[in-house]
C-alpha positions as CSV (number, residue, x, y, z in Angstrom):
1,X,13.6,16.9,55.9
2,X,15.5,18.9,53.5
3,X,14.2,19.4,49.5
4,X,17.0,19.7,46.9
5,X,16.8,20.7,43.2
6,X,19.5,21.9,40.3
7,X,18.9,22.8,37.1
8,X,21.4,23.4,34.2
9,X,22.1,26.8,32.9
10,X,22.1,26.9,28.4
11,X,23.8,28.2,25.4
12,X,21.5,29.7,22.9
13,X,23.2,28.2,20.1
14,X,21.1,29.9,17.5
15,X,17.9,31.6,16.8
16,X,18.3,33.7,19.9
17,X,15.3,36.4,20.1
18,X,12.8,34.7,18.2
19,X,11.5,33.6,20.8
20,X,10.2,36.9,22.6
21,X,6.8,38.2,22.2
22,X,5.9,39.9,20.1
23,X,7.9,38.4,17.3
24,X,7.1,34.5,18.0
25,X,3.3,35.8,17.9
26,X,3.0,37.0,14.6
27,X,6.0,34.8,12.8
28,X,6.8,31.9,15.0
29,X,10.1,31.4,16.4
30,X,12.6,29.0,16.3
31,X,15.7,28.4,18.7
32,X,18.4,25.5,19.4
33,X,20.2,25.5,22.7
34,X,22.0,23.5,25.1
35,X,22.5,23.0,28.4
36,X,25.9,22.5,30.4
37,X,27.5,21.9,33.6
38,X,27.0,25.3,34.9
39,X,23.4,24.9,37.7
40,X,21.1,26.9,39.9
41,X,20.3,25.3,42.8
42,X,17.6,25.5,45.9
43,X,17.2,23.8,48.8
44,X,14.2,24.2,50.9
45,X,14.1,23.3,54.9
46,X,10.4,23.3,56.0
47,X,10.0,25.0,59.5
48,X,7.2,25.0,62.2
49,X,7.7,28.6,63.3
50,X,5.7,31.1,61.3
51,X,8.7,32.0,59.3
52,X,9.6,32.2,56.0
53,X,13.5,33.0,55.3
54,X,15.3,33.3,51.9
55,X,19.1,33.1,52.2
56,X,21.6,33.4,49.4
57,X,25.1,32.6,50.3
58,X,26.5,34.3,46.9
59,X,25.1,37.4,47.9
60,X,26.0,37.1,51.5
61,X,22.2,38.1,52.0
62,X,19.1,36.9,54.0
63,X,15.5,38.2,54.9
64,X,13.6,36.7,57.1
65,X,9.1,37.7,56.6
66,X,6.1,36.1,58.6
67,X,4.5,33.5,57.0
68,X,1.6,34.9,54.8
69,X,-0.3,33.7,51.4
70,X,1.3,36.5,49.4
71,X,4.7,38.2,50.2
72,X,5.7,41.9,48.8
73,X,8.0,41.2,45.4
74,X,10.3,44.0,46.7
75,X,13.5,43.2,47.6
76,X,16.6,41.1,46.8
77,X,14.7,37.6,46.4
78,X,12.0,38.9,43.7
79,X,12.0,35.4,41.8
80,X,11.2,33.3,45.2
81,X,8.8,35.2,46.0
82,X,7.2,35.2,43.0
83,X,7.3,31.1,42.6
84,X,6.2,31.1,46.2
85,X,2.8,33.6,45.6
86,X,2.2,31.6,42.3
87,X,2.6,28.0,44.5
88,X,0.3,29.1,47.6
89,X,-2.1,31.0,45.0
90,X,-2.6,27.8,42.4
91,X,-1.9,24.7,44.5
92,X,-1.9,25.0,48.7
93,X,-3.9,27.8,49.3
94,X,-2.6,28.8,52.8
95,X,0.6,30.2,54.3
96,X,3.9,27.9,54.7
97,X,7.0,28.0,56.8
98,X,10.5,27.1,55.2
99,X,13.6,28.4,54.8
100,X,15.1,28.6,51.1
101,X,18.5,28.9,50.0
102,X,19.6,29.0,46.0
103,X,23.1,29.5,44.6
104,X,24.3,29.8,41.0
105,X,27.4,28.8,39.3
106,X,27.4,32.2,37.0
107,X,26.5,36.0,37.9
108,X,23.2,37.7,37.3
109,X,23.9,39.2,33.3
110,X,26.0,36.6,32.1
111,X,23.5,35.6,29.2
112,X,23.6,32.2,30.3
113,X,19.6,32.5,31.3
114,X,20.3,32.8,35.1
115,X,17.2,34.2,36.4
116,X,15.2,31.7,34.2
117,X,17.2,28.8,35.2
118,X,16.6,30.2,39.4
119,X,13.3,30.4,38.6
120,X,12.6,26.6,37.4
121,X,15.1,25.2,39.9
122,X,13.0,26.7,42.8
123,X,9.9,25.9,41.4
124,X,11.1,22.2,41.1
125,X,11.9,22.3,45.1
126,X,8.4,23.4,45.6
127,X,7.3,20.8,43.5
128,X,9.1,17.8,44.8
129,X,8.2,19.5,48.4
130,X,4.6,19.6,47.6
131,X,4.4,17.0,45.4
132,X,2.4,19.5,42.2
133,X,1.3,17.6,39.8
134,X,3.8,19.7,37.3
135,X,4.8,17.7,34.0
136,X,7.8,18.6,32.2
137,X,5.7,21.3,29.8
138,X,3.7,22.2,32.9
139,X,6.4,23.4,35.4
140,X,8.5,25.0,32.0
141,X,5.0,26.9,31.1
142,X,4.2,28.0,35.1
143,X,8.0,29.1,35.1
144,X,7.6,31.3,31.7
145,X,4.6,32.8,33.3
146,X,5.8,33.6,37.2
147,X,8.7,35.5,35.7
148,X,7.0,37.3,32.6
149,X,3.6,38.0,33.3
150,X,3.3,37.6,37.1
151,X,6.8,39.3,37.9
152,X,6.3,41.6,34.5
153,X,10.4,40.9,33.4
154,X,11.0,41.2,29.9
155,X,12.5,38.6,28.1
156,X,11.8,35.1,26.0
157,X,10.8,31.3,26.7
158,X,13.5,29.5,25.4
159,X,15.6,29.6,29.1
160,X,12.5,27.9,30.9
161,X,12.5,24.8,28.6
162,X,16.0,24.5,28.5
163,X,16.5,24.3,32.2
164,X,13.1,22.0,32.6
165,X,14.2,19.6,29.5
166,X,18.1,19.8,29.6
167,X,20.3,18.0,26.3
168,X,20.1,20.0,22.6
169,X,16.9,21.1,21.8
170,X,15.4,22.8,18.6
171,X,12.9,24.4,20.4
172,X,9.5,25.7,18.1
173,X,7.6,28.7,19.0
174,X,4.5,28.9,17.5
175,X,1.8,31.7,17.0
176,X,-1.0,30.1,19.1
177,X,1.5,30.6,21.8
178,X,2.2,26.9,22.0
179,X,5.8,25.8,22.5
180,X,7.2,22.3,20.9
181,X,10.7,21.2,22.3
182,X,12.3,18.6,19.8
183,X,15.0,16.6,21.9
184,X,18.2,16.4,19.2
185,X,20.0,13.1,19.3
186,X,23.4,14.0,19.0
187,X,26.2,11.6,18.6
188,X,28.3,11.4,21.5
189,X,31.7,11.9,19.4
190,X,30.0,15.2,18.0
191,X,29.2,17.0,21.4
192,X,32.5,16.3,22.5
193,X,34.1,18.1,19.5
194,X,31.6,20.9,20.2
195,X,32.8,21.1,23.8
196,X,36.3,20.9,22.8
197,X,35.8,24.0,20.1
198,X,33.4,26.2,21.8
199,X,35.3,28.3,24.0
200,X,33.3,30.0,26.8
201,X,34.7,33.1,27.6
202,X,33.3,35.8,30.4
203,X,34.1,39.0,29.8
204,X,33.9,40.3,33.3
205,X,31.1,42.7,32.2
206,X,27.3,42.1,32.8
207,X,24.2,43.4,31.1
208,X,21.0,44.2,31.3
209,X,18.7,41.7,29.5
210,X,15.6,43.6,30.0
211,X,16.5,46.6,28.2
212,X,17.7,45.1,24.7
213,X,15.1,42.6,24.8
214,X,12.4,46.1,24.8
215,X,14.4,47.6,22.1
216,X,14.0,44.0,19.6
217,X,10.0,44.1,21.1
218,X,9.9,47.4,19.9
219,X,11.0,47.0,16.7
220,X,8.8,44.4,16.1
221,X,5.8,46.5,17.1
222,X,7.1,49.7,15.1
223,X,7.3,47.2,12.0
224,X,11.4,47.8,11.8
225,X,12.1,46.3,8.3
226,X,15.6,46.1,9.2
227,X,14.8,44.4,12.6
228,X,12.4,42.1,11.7
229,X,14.4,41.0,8.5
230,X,17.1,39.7,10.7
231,X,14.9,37.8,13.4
232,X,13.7,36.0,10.3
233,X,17.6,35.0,9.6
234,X,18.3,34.1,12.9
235,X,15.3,32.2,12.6
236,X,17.0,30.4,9.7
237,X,20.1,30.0,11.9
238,X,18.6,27.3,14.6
239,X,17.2,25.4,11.0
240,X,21.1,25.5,10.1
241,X,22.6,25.0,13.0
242,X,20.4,21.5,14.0
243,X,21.6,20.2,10.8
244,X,25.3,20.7,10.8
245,X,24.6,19.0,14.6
246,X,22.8,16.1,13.5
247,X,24.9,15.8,10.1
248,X,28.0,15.7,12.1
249,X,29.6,18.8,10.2
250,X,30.8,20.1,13.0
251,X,33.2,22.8,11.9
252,X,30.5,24.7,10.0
253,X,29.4,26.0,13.0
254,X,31.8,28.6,13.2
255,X,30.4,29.9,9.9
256,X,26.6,29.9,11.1
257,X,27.2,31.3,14.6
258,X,29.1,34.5,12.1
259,X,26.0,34.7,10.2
260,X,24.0,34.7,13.0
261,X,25.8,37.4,15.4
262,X,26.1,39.7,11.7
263,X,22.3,39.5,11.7
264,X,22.0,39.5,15.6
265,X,23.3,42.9,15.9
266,X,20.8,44.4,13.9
267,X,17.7,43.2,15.7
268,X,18.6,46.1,18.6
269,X,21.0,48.5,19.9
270,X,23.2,47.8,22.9
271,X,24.0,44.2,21.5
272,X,27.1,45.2,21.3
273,X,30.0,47.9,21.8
274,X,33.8,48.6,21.6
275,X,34.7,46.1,24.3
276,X,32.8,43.2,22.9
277,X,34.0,44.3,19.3
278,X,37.0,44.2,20.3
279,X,37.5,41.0,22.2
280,X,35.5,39.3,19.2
281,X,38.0,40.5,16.7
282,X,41.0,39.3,18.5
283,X,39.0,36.0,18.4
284,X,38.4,35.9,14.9
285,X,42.3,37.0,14.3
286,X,43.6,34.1,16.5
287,X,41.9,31.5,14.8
288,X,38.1,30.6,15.8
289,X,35.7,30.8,12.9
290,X,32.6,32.5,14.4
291,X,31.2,32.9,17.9
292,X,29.0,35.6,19.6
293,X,27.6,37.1,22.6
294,X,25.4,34.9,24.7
295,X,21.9,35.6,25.9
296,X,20.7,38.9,25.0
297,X,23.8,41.0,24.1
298,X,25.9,43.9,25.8
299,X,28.2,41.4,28.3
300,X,28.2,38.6,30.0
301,X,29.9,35.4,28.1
302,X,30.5,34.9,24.8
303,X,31.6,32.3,22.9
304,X,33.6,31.1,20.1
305,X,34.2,28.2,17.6
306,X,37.7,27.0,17.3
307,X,38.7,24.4,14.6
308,X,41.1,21.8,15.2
309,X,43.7,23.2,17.7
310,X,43.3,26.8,17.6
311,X,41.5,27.5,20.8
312,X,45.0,27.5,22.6
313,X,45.9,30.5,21.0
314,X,42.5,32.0,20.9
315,X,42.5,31.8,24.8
316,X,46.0,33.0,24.9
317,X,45.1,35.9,23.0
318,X,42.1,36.8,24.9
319,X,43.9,36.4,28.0
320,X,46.8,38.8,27.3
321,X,44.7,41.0,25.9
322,X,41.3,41.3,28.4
323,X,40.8,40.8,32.0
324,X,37.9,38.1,30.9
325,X,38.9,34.1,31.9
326,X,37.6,30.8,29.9
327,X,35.4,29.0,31.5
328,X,35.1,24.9,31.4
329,X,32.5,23.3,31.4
330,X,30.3,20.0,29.5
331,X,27.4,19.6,27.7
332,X,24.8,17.8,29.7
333,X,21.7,15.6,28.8
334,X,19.3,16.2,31.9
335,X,17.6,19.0,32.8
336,X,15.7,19.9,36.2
337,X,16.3,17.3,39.3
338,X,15.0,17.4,42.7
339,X,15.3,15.0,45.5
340,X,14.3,14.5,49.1
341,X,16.4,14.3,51.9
């Protein structure tokens, strides 16, 4: 028998940040992303030795533990491990044998909410495996909490959901800690455009998610005027941005992703620096409208809106200019599947 599952990795469109604790607990937070046709994958093989093996083909890596109801959260595979304790702990209750194996279509730090994605894609194997009784909001929810309380990594909710749901969501975060995800119907015409404008770019550099996502919780907690002020904008943003998308006024996007990277880059330091400067500039000058950095800030991708035919020369000059490369890719409308083999 052999358990498959892939889930989509997301832009964060707009909003990005409001959704972190401890902002979305006193304020509420607000985001819109969408998912594409960039995945995580896992596939689990049960075995009948004793063994549990984790095995990552990317990394060229593999460890290899006895079967045992909690496993040490040391190591390369931190997130497996952590779905697996959480799994045995809240659902089988005794040791299991398996060997897993996950792959991703982008890098660890390429704001693209890898780790989040990994994390609800293996969960989903264990779930088709084990047959949870895991809803939608359920798995989403256990997801959130296996990587930010149980594992202790800093960061938001937004990833979770996007993965678990898939499509364009306007995502609500509210201050009783609930979490509303409002499916966008989007005409079909007006995703293409989107996917023909927005121009994915990796920069070649990665970040460290953890450490600007302290500085914005921080700031919240120190009562940063300056900080806070522009979560509330960027808040505004995802309101702004869910319109032009359902209104079809697409080309205002540019202009709202602008306004939101202006007030993004005041929220925390390391959001950006001379390199990402720089290669946003050049953007601007060849002809896109508005972009930034995606996920938390300081590398990764970053993308850009370019109206009508001006993406050709926005590639060209980031091309000639950077070491970076464009990425293709889709929007998609499903999120997590698993399936049985």
């Amino acid at each position: 028998m052999i358990i498959r599952s892939k889930a989509p990795l997301r832009l964060g469109l707009a909003g990005g940040g409001t959704d972190v604790s401890p902002y979305s607990d006193l304020y509420g937070g607000a985001i819109l992303n969408a998912t594409i046709s960039l995945y995580a994958y896992t596939t689990i093989e049960p075995l009948n030795n004793g063994k549990i093996v984790f095995s990552s083909p990317d990394a060229g890596l593999e460890e290899v533990y006895d079967a045992a109801e909690v496993l040490d959260t040391k190591g390369y595979f931190v997130l497996a491990k952590g779905v697996y304790n959480r799994v045995v702990r809240d659902f089988v209750h005794k040791p299991l044998s398996f060997k897993i194996t996950s792959h991703v279509d982008s890098p660890a730090g390429s704001g693209l909410g890898t780790s989040s994605t990994l994390v609800v894609s293996i969960l989903g194997a264990f779930s088709e495996w084990l047959k949870l009784p895991l809803g939608e909001y359920d798995l989403a929810r256990l997801a959130y909490e296996i990587e930010r309380i149980d594992l202790a990594m800093a960061g938001g909710k937004q990833d979770q959901y996007a993965a678990t749901f898939g499509g364009f969501n306007y995502m609500q975060f509210l201050q009783d800690d609930k979490v509303i995800v409002n499916p966008l119907r989007i005409r079909q015409r007006y995703q293409d455009e989107l996917a023909h404008n927005l121009l994915l770019y990796y920069t070649e550099t990665s970040h460290v998610s953890a450490e600007i996502i302290q500085g914005q919780i921080d700031n919240v907690k120190a009562k940063n005027n300056k900080s806070i002020e522009a979560m509330h904008q960027l808040k505004e943003q995802a309101v702004m941005m869910k319109e032009s998308l359902l209104k079809g006024d697409i080309d205002a996007i540019g202009r709202i992703l602008h306004f939101g990277w202006e007030h993004k880059k005041k929220t925390a330091s390391g959001i950006t620096n001379p390199l990402l400067d720089d290669i946003y500039q050049t953007a601007m000058n060849a002809g896109s409208t508005g972009g930034k950095v995606s996920g938390a800030g300081g590398g990764g991708f970053m993308f850009f809106y370019c109206p009508a035919t001006s993406r050709y020369a926005v590639e060209k000059a980031l091309t000639e200019k950077f070491s970076g490369q464009v990425k293709r890719y889709e929007f998609t409308q499903e999120g997590l599947k698993t399936w049985t083999l």
